[in-house]
C-alpha positions in Angstrom: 54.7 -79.5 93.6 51.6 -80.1 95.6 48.4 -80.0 94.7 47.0 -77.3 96.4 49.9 -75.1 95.4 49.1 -75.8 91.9 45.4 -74.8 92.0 46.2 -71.9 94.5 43.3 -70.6 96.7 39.8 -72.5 95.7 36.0 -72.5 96.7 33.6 -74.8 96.1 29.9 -75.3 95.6 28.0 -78.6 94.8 24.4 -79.0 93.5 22.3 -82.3 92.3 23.1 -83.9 95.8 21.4 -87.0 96.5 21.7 -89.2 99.2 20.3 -93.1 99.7 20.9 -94.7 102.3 20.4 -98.7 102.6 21.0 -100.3 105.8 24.4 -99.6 107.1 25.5 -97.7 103.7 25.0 -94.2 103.0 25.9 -93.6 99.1 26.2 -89.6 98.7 26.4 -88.3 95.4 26.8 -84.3 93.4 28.0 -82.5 90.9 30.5 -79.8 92.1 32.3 -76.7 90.3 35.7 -75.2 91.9 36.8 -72.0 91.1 40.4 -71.9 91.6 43.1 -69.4 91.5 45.4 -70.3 88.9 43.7 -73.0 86.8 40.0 -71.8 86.2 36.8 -73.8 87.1 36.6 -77.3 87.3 33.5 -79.1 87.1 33.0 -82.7 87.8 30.5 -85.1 89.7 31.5 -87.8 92.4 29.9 -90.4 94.3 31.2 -91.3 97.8 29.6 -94.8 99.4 30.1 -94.6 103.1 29.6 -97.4 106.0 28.8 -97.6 109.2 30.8 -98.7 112.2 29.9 -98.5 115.5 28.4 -95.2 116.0 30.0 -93.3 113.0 29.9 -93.3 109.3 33.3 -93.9 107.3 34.0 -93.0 103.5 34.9 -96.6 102.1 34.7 -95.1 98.6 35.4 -92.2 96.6 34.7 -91.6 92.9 35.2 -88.6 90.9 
């Protein structure tokens, strides 16, 4: 089964974002809280470290 047929139809909203960005990094962080259709809410927090190459920014790292 799939993931998103497990959860069903979600939304989500993040507060606490914070971004810093050092040279050609960009490390995002939030906490977040997804209401979803057939499990509930989930709440969490994730970090995400991004880098840049050429003229755009890539995810290199994802944390949850």
């Amino acid at each position: 089964m799939e993931f998103d047929e497990i959860m069903g139809k979600t939304t989500t909203e993040l507060s606490e974002e914070h971004y810093r960005m050092t040279g050609d990094y960009v490390i995002f962080s939030a906490d977040f809280e997804t209401t979803t259709e057939n499990v509930g809410v989930i709440r969490g927090a994730f970090t995400q470290i991004w880098k840049k190459f050429g003229e755009k920014y890539l995810i290199i790292h994802d944390m949850f």
